[in-house]
C-alpha positions as CSV (number, residue, x, y, z in Angstrom):
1,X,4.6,-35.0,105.7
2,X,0.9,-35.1,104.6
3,X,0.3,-39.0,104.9
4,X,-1.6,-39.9,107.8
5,X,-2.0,-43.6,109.2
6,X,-5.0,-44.2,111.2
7,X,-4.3,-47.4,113.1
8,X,-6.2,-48.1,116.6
9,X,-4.1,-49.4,119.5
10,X,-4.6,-50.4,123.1
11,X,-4.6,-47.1,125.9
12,X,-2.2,-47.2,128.8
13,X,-1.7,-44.3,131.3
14,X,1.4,-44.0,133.7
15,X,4.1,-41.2,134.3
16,X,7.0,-42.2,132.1
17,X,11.2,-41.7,133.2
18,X,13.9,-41.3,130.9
19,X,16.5,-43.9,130.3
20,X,19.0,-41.9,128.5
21,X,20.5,-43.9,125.1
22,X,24.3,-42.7,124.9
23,X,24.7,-44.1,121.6
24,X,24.2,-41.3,119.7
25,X,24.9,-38.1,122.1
26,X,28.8,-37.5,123.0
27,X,27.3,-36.2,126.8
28,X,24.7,-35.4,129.3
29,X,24.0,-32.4,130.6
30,X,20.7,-32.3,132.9
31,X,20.0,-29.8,135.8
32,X,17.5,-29.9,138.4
33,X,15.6,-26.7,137.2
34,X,14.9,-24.6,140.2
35,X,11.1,-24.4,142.0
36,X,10.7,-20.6,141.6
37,X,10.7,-20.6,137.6
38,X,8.0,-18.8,135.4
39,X,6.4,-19.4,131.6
40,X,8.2,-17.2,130.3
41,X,6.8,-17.4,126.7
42,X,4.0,-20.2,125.6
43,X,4.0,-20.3,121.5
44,X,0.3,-21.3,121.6
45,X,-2.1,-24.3,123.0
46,X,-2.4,-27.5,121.3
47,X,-5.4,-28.9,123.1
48,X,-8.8,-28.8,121.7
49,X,-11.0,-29.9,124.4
50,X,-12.3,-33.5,125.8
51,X,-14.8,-33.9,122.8
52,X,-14.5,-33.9,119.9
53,X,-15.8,-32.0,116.8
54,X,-18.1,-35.3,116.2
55,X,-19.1,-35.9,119.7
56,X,-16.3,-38.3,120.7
57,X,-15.4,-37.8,124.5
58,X,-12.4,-38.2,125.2
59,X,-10.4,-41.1,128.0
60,X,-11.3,-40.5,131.3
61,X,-8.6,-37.8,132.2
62,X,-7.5,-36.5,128.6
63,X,-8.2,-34.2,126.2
64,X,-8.0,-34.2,122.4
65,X,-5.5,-32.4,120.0
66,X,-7.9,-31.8,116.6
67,X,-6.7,-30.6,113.7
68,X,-8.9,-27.6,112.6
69,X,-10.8,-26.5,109.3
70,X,-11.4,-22.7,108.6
71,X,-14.6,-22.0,110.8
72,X,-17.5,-21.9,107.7
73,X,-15.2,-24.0,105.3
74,X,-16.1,-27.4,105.2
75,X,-14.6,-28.8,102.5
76,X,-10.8,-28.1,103.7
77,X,-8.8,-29.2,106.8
78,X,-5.5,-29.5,108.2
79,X,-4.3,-32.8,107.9
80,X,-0.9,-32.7,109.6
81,X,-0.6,-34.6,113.2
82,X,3.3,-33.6,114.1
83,X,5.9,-32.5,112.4
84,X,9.6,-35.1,112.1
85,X,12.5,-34.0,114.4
86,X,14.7,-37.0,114.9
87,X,18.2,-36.3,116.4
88,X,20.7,-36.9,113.4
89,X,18.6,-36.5,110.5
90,X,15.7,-33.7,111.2
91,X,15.3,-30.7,113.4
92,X,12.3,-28.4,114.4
93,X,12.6,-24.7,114.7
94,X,10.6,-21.6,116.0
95,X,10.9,-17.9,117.4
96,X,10.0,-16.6,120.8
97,X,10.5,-13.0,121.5
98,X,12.0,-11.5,124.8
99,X,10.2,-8.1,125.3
100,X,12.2,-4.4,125.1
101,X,13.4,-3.7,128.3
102,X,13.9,-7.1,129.7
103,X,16.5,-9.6,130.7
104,X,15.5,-13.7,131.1
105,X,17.4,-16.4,132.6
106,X,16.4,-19.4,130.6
107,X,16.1,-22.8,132.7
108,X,14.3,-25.1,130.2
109,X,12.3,-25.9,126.7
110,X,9.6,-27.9,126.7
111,X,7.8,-29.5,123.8
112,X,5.1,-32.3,122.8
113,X,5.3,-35.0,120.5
114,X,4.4,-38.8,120.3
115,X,5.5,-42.1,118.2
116,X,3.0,-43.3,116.1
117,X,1.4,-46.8,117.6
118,X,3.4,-46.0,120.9
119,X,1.0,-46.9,123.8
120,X,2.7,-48.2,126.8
121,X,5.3,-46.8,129.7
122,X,7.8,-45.6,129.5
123,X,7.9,-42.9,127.0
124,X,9.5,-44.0,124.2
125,X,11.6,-40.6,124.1
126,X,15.4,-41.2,125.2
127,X,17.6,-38.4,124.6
128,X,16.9,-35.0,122.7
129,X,19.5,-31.8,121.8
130,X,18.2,-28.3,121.8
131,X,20.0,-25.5,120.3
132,X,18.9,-21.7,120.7
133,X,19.8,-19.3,117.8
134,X,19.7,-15.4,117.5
135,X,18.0,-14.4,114.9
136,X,16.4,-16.6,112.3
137,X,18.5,-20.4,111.8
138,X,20.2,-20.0,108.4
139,X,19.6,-16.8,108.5
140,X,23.5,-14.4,107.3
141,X,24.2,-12.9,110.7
142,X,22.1,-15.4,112.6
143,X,24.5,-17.5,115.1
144,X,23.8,-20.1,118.0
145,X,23.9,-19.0,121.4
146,X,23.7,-22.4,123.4
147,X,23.7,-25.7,123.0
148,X,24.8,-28.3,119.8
149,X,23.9,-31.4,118.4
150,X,25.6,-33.8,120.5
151,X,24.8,-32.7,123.8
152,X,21.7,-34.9,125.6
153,X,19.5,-32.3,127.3
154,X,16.4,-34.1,128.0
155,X,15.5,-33.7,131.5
156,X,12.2,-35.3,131.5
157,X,9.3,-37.6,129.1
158,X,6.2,-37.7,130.9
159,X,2.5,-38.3,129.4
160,X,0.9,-35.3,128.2
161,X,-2.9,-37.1,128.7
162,X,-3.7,-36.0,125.4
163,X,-4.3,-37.6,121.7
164,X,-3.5,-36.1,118.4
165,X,-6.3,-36.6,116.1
166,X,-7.7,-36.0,112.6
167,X,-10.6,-33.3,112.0
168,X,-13.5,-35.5,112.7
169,X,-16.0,-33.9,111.0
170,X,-13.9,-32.2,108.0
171,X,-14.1,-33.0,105.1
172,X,-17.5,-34.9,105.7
173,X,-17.7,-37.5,106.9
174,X,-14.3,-36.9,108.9
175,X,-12.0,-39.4,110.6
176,X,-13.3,-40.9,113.5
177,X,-10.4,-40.2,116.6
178,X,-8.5,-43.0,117.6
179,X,-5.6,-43.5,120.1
180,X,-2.4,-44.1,118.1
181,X,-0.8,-40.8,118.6
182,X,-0.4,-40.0,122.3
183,X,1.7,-36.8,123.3
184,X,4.4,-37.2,125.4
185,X,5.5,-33.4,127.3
186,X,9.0,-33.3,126.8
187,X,11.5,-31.2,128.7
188,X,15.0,-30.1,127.6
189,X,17.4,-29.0,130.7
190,X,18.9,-25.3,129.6
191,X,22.0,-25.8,131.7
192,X,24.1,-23.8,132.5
193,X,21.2,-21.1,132.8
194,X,21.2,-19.3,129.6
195,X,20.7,-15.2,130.2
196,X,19.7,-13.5,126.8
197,X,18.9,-9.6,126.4
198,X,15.6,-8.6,124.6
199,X,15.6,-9.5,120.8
200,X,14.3,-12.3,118.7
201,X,15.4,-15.8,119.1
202,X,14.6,-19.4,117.8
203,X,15.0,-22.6,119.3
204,X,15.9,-25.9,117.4
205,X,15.1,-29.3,119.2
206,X,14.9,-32.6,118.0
207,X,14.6,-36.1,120.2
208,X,15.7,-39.5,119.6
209,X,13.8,-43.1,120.9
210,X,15.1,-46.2,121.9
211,X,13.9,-48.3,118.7
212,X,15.4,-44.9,116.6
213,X,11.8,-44.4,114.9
214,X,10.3,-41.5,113.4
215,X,9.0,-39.0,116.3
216,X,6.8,-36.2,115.6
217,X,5.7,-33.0,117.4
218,X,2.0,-31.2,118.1
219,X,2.0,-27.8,116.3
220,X,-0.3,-24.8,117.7
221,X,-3.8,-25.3,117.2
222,X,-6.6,-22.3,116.8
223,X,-9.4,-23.0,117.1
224,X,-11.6,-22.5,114.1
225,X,-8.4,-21.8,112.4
226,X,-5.7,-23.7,109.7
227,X,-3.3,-20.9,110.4
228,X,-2.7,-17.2,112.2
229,X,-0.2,-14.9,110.9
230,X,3.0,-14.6,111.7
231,X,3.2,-18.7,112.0
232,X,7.2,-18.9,110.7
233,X,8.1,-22.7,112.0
234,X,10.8,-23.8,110.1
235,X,12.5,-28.1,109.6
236,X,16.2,-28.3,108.8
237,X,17.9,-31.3,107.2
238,X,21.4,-32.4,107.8
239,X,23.6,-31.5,106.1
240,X,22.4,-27.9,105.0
241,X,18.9,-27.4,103.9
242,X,16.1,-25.4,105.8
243,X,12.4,-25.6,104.7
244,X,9.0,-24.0,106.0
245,X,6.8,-26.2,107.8
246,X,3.2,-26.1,106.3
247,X,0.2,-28.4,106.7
248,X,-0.8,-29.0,103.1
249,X,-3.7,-29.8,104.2
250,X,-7.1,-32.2,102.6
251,X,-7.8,-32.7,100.2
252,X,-4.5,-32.5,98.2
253,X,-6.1,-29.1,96.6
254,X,-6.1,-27.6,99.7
255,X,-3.6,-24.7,99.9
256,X,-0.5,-25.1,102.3
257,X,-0.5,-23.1,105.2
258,X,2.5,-22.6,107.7
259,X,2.1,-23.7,111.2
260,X,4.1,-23.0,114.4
261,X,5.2,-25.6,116.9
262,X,3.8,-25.6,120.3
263,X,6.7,-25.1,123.1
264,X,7.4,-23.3,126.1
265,X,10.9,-21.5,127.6
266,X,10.5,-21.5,131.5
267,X,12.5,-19.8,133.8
268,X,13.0,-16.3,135.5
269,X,13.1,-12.3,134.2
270,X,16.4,-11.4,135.2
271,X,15.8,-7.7,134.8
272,X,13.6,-5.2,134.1
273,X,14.3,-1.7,132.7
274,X,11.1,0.2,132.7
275,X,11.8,2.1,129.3
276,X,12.1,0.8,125.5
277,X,15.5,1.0,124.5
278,X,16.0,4.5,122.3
279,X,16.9,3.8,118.7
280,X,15.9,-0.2,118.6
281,X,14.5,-0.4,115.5
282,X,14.5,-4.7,115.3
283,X,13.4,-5.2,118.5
284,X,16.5,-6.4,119.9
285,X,17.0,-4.5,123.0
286,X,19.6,-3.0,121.4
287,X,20.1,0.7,120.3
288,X,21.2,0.3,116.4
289,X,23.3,2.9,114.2
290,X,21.0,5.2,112.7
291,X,21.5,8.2,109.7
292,X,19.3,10.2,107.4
293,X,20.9,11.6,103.7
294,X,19.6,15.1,102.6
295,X,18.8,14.9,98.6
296,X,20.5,17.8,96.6
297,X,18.1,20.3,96.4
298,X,16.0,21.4,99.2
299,X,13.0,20.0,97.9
300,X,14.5,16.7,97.6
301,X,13.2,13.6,100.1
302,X,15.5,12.0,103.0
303,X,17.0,8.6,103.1
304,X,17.3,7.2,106.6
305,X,19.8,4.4,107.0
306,X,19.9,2.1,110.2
307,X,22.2,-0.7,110.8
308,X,20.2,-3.2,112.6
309,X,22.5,-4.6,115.5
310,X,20.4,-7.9,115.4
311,X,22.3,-8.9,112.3
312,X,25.8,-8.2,113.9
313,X,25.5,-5.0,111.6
314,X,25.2,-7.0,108.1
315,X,22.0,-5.5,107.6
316,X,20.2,-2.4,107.4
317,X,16.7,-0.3,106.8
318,X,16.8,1.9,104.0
319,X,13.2,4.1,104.1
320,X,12.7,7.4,101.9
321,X,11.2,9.8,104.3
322,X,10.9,13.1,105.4
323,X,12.4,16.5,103.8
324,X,16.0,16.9,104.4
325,X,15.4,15.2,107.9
326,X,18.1,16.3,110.3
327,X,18.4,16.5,114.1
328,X,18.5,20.7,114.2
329,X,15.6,21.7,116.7
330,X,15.4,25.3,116.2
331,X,13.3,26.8,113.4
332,X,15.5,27.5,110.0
333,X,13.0,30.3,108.8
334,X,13.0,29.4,104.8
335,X,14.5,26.4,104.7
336,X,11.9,23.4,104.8
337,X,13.8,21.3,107.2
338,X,11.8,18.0,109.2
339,X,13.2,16.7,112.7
340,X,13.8,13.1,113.4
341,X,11.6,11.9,116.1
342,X,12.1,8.4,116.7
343,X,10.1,6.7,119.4
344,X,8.3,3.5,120.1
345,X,4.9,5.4,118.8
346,X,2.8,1.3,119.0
347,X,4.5,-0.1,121.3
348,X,5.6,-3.3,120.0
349,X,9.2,-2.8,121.2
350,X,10.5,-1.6,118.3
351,X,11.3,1.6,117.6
352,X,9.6,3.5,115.0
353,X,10.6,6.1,111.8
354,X,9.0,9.3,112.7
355,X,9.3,13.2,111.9
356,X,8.4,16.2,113.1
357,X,8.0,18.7,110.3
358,X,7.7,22.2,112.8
359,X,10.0,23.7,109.5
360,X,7.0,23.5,107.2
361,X,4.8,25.7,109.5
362,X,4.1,29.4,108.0
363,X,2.6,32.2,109.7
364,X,-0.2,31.2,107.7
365,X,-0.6,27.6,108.5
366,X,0.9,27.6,112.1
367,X,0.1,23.3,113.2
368,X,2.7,21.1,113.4
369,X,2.4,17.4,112.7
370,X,4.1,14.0,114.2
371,X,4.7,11.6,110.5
372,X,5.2,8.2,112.4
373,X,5.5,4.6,110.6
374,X,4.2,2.5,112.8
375,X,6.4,-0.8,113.0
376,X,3.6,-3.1,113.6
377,X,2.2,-2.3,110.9
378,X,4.4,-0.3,108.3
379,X,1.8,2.3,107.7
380,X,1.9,5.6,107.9
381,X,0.0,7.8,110.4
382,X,0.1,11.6,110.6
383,X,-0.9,13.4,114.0
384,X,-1.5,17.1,113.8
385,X,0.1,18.2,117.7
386,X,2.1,21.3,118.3
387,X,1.9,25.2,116.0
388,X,4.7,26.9,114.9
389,X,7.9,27.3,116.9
390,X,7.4,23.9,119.3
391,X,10.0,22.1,120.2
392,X,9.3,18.3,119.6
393,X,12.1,16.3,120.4
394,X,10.5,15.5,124.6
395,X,8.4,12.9,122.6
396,X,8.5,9.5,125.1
397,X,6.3,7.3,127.2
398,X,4.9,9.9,130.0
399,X,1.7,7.1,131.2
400,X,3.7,4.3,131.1
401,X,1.3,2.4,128.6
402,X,4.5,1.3,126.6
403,X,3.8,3.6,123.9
404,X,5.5,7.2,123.3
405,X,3.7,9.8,123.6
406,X,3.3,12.9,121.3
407,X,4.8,16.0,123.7
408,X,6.3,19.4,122.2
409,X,7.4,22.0,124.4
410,X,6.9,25.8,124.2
411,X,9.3,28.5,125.1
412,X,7.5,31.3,127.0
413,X,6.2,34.3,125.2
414,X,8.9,36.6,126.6
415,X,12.2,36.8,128.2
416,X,11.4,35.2,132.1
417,X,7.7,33.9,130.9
418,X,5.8,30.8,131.9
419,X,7.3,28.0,129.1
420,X,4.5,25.0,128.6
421,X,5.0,21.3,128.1
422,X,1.9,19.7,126.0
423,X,1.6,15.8,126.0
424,X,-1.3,13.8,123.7
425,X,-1.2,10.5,126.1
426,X,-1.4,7.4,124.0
427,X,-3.6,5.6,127.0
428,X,-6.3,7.9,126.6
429,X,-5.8,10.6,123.9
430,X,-5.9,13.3,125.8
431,X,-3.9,16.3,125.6
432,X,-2.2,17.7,129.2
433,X,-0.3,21.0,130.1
434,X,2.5,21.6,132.5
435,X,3.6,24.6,133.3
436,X,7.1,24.4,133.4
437,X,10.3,26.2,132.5
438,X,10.7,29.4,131.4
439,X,11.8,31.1,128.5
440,X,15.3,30.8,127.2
441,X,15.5,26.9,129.3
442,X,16.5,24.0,128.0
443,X,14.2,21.2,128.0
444,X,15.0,17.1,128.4
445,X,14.0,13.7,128.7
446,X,14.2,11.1,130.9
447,X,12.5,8.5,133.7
448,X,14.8,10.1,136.7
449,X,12.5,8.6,139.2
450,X,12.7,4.9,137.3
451,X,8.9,4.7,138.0
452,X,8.5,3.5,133.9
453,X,7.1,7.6,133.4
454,X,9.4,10.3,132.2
455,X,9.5,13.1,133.5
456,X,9.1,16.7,132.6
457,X,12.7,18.2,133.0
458,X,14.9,21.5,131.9
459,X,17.6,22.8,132.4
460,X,18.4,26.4,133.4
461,X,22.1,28.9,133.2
462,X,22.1,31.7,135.3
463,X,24.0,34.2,133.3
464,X,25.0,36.2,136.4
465,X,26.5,33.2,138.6
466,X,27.6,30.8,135.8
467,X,25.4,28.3,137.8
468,X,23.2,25.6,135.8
469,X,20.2,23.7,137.4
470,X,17.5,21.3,136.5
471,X,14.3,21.3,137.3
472,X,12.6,18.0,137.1
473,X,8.5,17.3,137.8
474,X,8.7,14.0,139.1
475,X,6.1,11.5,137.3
476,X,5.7,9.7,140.6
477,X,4.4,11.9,143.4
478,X,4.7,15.0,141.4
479,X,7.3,16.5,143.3
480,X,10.0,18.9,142.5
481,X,13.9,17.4,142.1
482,X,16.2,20.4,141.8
483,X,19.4,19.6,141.2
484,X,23.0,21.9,140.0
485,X,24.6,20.3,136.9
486,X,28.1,20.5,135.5
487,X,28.4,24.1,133.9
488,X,29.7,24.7,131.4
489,X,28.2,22.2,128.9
490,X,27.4,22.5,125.3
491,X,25.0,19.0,125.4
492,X,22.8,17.4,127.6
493,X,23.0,13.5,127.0
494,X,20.7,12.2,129.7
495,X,20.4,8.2,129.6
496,X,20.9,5.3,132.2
497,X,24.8,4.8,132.6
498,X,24.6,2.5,136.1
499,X,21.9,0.2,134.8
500,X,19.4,1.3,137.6
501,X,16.6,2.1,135.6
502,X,16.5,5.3,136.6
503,X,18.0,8.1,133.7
504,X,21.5,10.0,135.0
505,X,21.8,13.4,134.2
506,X,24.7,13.7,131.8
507,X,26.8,16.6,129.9
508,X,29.3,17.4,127.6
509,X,31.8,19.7,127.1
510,X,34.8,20.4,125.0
511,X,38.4,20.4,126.4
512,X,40.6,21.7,124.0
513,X,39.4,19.0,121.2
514,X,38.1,16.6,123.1
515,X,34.4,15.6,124.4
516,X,34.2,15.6,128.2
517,X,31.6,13.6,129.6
518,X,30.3,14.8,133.7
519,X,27.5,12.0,134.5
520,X,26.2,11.6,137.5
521,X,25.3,8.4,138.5
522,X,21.7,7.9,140.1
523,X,22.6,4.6,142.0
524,X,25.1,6.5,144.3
525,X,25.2,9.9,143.1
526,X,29.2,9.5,141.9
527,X,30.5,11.8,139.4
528,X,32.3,9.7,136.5
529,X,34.3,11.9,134.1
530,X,34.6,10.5,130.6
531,X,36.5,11.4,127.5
532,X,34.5,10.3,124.5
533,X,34.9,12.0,120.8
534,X,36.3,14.7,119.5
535,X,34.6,18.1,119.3
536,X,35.2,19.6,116.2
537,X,33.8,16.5,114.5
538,X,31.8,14.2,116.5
539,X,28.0,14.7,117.9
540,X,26.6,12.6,120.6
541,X,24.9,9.7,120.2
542,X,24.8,7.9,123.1
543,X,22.6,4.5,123.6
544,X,22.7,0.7,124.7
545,X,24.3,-0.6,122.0
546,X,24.9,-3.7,123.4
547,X,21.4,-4.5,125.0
548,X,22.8,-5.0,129.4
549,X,20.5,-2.0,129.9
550,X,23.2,0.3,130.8
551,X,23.7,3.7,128.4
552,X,27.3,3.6,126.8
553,X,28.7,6.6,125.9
554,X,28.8,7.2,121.9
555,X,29.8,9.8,118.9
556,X,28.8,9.7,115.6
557,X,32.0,10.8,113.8
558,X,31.4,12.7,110.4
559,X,33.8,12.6,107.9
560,X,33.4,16.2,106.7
561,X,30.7,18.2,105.1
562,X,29.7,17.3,101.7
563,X,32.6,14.0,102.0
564,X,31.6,10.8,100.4
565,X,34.1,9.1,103.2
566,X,32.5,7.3,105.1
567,X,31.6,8.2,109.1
568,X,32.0,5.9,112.2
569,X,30.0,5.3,115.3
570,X,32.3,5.0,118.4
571,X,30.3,3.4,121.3
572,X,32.3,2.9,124.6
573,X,33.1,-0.6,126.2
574,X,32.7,-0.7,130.2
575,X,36.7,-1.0,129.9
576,X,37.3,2.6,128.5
577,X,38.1,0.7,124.7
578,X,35.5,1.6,121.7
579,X,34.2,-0.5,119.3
580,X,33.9,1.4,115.7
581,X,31.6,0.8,113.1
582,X,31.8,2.6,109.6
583,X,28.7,3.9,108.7
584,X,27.0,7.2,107.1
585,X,29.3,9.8,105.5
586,X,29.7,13.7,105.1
587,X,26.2,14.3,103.4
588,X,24.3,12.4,106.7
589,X,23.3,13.8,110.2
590,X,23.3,11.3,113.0
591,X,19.6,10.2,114.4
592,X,20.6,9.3,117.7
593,X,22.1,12.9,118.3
594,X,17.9,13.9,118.6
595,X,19.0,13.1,122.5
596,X,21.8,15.2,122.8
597,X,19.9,18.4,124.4
C-alpha cells in the first residue's frame, strides 16, 4: 500500500451515472433516499484547500486532497493516496458512534475514492456492497446488522471536483501535484431504512468498476497532521483476515501511523430521549449488568463487575475500587462502607465508576467525597461535596449540560425540619440549595417534566392517614407537581416505562412473595400493575436493557448470602416473558439497585 505512481493524465469534468455491472452482485437494491435527511455523522474532511502546499492552484472549480507531514517535521510525510476496497477481494472498515439517548434512521453511506489514471465520464465505479456491523468487524460478539456481500447498493458515482495528491513540499523537494487520482463521491442506498439504538458501530464498503481494476478510497486528512487519536480504520481480506490500515509513510523509516477513512451516514434522528441511559457503561444506549464483591475483611478493596451488553454479554469490566462498595444509603456507624454512585460524571455517554464514601466520615473529619473514573479518560478524580450523614445517591444531570452533576441531600435537623438538596453544577461549578423535603422524606430522581433536567423530588407517608405523596420542583418553570403515590411500598423505582421521555413514578411492594410493581404512566397517566421478582431474594434493578428508550422492569436475584452460586438478572420483555442472565453471586450487591429509593 505505500507505492505511489505519479503519472499525469488529461482533466475532464462532467457528472457521472451509474451503469450497474450484475456480474458480480446476485441483486440490486437502490432507494430514492428521501429530501428531508441530515449528516448524521461526518468521520472527518479530506479536502485540503485549492492550493497547494507548494503554490500549485488547483483546476478551476476543485480543490486538492494533500497528504500531510507533522506541522514542524519536514523530513516525514504521509505517503498513502487511498486505501484498496475492491468487491470480492478487499473491504474498508470504520466506526461511527450514535450518541446516548438517541435513535437514527439510516438512509445512506457515502464515501470517496478514484481509479488511478481514470479521467473521463462516466465514473468508472459500477456497483459497491456495504455492510454495517455492531461493534468492532471480527470482533467475538460483534455481528452484522444490515447488508452482505452480494447485494449492489450503489445509488450514485458523481465527481467529487477534487484530486488526491502527494505532500508537495515534504520531504524536500516534494512531489509536484498532478491529476491522476480524481475522487469520485460515492453513495450506497441503506434500503430498507436501517433504525439502530445508541452504541458503536462500523461500516464495511467496498466498490467494483467496469474494467475490475484496483479502486482506492480518500482517508481523513488533518491538517498539519499524519494522524489523530482514536484513528481505528481497519481492511479485511477474503477469506478471513482483518488488518489495521496505516500510512507507512516517507521515507520508508517513517513510523506507521493509522488513519481513518472519510465517510458520511445520512439520514434522520428517530428519537431523542433527553437523559443518558443509567448503567451504560460501553456507550451503547443500553443499561448493562452491573455488581461489586466485598473482600473478606472489612478493610479489603471492592471488585465491580459489569457485563457490557455491547458484546451480547461475552464481555465484562473488572475494576478494583472502592471499600466494600454496596448500594446501602444510610450510615453504618463503624463499618467503613462506600456507596456506588454511577453516573455519566464527563459526559461522553458512557457511564462512569464512581463512589461515594459518606461511611468514612468521623465526627472528626465530617466531608464527604464523590471518587469518579472518568470514562474518557480512565483517570481518577476525587471531589470533596457533602459532610457527614448526606445522602448521595440524587447524583444526575440537573443543567442539562450532559454531564451528572454532584448533588447530596440532607435530612432536616429535627423531626418536621427544613431537609436541603445541594447540587455542584458541572456547567458552571457552582454549588445551589433547595429547600425541599423535610425530615424523615424520602428523596428521588428523575426528569418528570422530560425538559432534559431532573428534578428535585421526595416522597412523603403520612403516618396518621396511611397516605404517601410526592413532591416534585419542576426543573422547567419551577413549579410544584404534587402527586399521591401507591402506599404501601417498600421501593421507589422511578424510570421511563412509556418511552416518553419523561420519568414515571414507580413502586414496589411485596405480595405474599412476590414483587408488585404500581407505575404510573406519564404519557396517559394509566396505572400498569406488574409482577416482577420475588421479595425475599430479589432487589430492583430496573433499566433499558435493551436500548428502545423505554425502562423494563428488572431484579437482580441473589443466590444467598455468602453463596458462591451464581445470581441472575431478570429484565422484563414488553410481552410479560424475562430474559435471564447469570451473573454475580451471594458475596455481590447489585449496582443498579442505587435507583431503587
Amino acid at each position: 500500500m505505500k507505492t505511489i505512481l505519479y503519472i499525469i493524465s488529461a482533466l475532464f469534468i462532467g457528472i457521472a451515472t451509474v451503469s450497474p455491472s450484475f456480474a458480480q452482485y446476485s441483486s440490486r437494491v437502490v432507494a430514492v433516499e428521501p429530501a428531508a435527511v441530515d449528516t448524521l455523522y461526518n468521520n472527518g474532511d479530506f479536502r485540503t484547500g485549492d492550493t497547494s502546499k507548494s503554490g500549485v492552484p488547483a483546476p478551476t472549480g476543485y480543490v486538492w486532497s494533500e497528504s500531510q507531514n507533522d506541522a514542524g517535521v519536514t523530513t516525514e510525510t504521509n505517503s498513502v493516496l487511498g486505501f484498496g476496497a475492491t468487491a470480492g477481494a478487499i473491504y474498508l472498515e470504520d466506526d461511527f458512534t450514535i450518541p446516548a439517548g438517541q435513535t437514527w434512521n439510516i438512509t445512506s453511506v457515502t464515501t470517496w475514492g478514484f481509479v488511478q489514471n481514470w479521467t473521463r465520464a462516466p465514473s468508472p465505479f459500477t456497483g459497491g456492497v456495504l455492510r454495517i456491523w455492531s461493534g468492532r468487524p471480527g470482533d467475538k460478539g460483534s455481528s452484522v446488522v444490515f447488508g452482505d456481500f452480494s447485494t449492489d447498493r450503489l445509488a450514485s458515482s458523481t465527481r467529487a471536483n477534487v484530486y488526491a495528491i502527494p505532500n508537495s513540499t515534504t520531504p524536500a523537494p516534494g512531489i509536484p501535484p498532478s491529476f491522476t487520482r480524481e475522487l469520485w463521491e460515492n453513495k450506497f442506498s441503506v434500503s430498507p431504512t436501517l433504525t439502530l439504538p445508541a452504541g458503536t458501530y462500523w461500516i464495511e464498503f467496498a466498490t467494483g468498476t467496469a474494467t475490475n481494476g484496483a479502486q482506492f478510497y480518500r482517508n481523513v486528512i488533518s491538517p498539519g497532521k499524519r494522524g489523530l487519536s482514536g484513528w481505528n480504520s481497519r481492511q479485511f481480506s477474503l477469506p478471513s483476515t482483518w488488518s489495521d490500515v496505516v500510512d507507512g509513510g516517507q521515507p520508508s523509516t517513517a513510523p506507521d501511523i493509522p488513519q481513518d477513512i472519510a465517510f458520511i451516514v445520512r439520514g434522520t434522528v428517530a428519537a431523542t430521549h433527553n437523559k443518558a441511559v443509567f448503567m451504560d457503561y460501553d456507550g451503547d444506549g443500553k443499561t448493562d449488568m452491573g455488581v461489586t464483591r466485598w473482600g473478606v475483611l472489612p478493610t479489603d478493596p471492592s471488585t465491580w463487575y459489569i457485563l457490557k451488553s455491547s458484546t451480547n454479554y461475552t464481555d465484562y469490566i473488572s475494576r478494583v475500587f472502592g471499600n466494600r462498595v454496596g448500594t446501602n444509603k444510610g450510615y453504618s456507624g463503624t463499618n467503613q462502607v462506600d456507596v456506588v454512585m454511577p453516573a455519566d460524571y464527563d459526559g461522553d455517554g458512557k457511564t462512569d465508576i464512581a463512589l461515594f464514601d459518606a461511611f468514612r466520615a468521623t465526627s472528626a473529619a465530617p466531608e464527604t467525597h464523590y471518587y469518579i473514573i472518568d470514562s474518557s479518560t480512565d483517570t481518577l478524580r476525587i471531589e470533596q461535596f457533602g459532610t457527614r450523614f448526606d445522602n448521595g445517591s440524587i447524583m444526575g444531570d440537573y443543567d442539562g449540560d450532559g454531564k451528572a452533576d454532584l448533588a447530596v441531600y440532607r435530612n432536616g435537623a429535627t423531626t418536621g425540619a427544613q431537609s436541603t438538596f445541594w447540587i455542584k453544577r458541572s456547567s458552571d461549578d457552582k454549588i445551589v440549595t433547595y429547600e425541599w423535603g423535610l425530615r424523615g422524606d424520602r428523596p428521588f430522581l428523575g426528569d418528570f417534566d422530560g425538559d432534559g433536567k431532573n428534578d428535585i423530588a421526595v416522597a412523603r407517608v403520612s403516618s396518621a392517614t396511611g397516605v404517601a405523596t410526592a413532591y416534585i420542583l419542576r426543573s422547567s418553570d419551577a413549579s410544584a407537581d404534587i402527586r399521591d403515590i401507591a402506599y404501601p411500598f417498600t421501593f421507589i423505582v422511578p424510570g421511563d416505562y412509556d418511552g416518553d421521555g419523561k420519568t414515571d413514578i414507580a413502586t414496589i411492594k411485596s405480595s405474599i412473595n412476590d414483587m408488585l410493581w404500581t407505575i404510573v404512566r406519564s404519557s396517559d397517566d394509566e396505572v400498569r400493575y406488574v409482577r416482577c421478582g420475588i421479595y425475599s431474594s430479589d432487589y430492583p434493578a430496573q433499566g433499558d436493557y435493551n436500548g428502545d428508550g423505554i425502562t423494563e422492569p428488572a431484579v437482580w436475584r441473589k443466590s444467598g448470602p455468602g453463596s458462591a452460586n451464581p445470581g441472575t438478572f431478570w429484565t422484563m420483555n414488553p410481552d410479560g416473558s424475562f430474559n435471564v442472565v447469570q451473573w454475580g453471586n451471594g458475596f455481590d450487591s447489585s449496582i443498579a439497585s442505587i435507583r431503587a429509593y
